[in-house]
N, C-alpha and C positions, 0 to 999 in steps of 0.2 A: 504494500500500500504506500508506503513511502517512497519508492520509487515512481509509481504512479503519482503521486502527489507533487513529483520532484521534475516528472516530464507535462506534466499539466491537464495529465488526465487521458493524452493521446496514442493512438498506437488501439493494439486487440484489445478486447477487453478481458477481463484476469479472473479466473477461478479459484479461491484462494480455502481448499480442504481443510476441516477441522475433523477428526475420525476420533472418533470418541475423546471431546474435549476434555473432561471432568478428569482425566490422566495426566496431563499438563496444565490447567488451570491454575492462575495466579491471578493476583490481584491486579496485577500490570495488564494480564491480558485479556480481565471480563474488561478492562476501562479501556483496552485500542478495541476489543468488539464493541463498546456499546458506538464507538468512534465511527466504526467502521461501516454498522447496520445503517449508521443514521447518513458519513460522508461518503459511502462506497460507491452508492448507485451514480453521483456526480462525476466519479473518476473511474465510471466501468470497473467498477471492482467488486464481485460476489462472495460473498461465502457461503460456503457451504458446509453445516454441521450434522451431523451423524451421530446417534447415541441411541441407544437401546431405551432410556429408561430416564425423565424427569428426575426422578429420586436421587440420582448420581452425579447431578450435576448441583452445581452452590445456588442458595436461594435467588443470589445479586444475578447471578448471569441469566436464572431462569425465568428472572421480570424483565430482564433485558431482552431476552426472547419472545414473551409475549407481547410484549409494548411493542413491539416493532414492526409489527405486518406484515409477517414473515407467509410464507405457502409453505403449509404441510404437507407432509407427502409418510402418510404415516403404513405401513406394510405390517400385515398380522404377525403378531407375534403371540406370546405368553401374557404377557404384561396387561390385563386384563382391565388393569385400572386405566391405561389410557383411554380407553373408549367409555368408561364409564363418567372421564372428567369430561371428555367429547361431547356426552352424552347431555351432564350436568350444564355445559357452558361455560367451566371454566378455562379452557381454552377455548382461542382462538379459530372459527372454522374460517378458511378462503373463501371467497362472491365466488360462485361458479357463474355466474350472470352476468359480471361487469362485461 
């Protein structure tokens, strides 16, 4: 992202993988994602997070996920309770309409 920030946004735009973040999480790096979710799209820059399980990841990064208007793309699993928070409205569903 900093490089993109450093060339002005120009050039492909950047796919930037987080594969099960809650293994690397720091405090440095929920504060460049919340950066990122919010300055990324100006400088073509995506992420993409991967995680099995809410519960694993820190409170901070998982309002920063919500808050952000993110597209789910959620695949069955075990995890039972995602579709029940699904269910409830505590997450976030995507407009399939817009």
């Amino acid at each position: 992202m900093l490089t993109k920030l450093s060339m002005g946004g120009v050039g492909a735009p950047t796919w930037l993988v987080l594969n099960e973040p809650h293994q690397f999480l720091s405090p440095g790096l929920i504060h460049f994602c919340k950066r990122l979710l919010a300055e990324g799209p100006k400088y073509l820059v995506a992420p993409l997070f991967l995680f099995l399980n809410f519960k694993r990841l820190p409170s901070a990064f998982v309002e920063i996920l919500l808050s952000s208007s993110l597209n789910w793309h959620i695949f069955k699993n075990t995890n039972d309770a995602v579709y029940q928070r699904l269910e409830n409205g505590e997450l976030p569903l995507p407009n399939l309409y817009a």
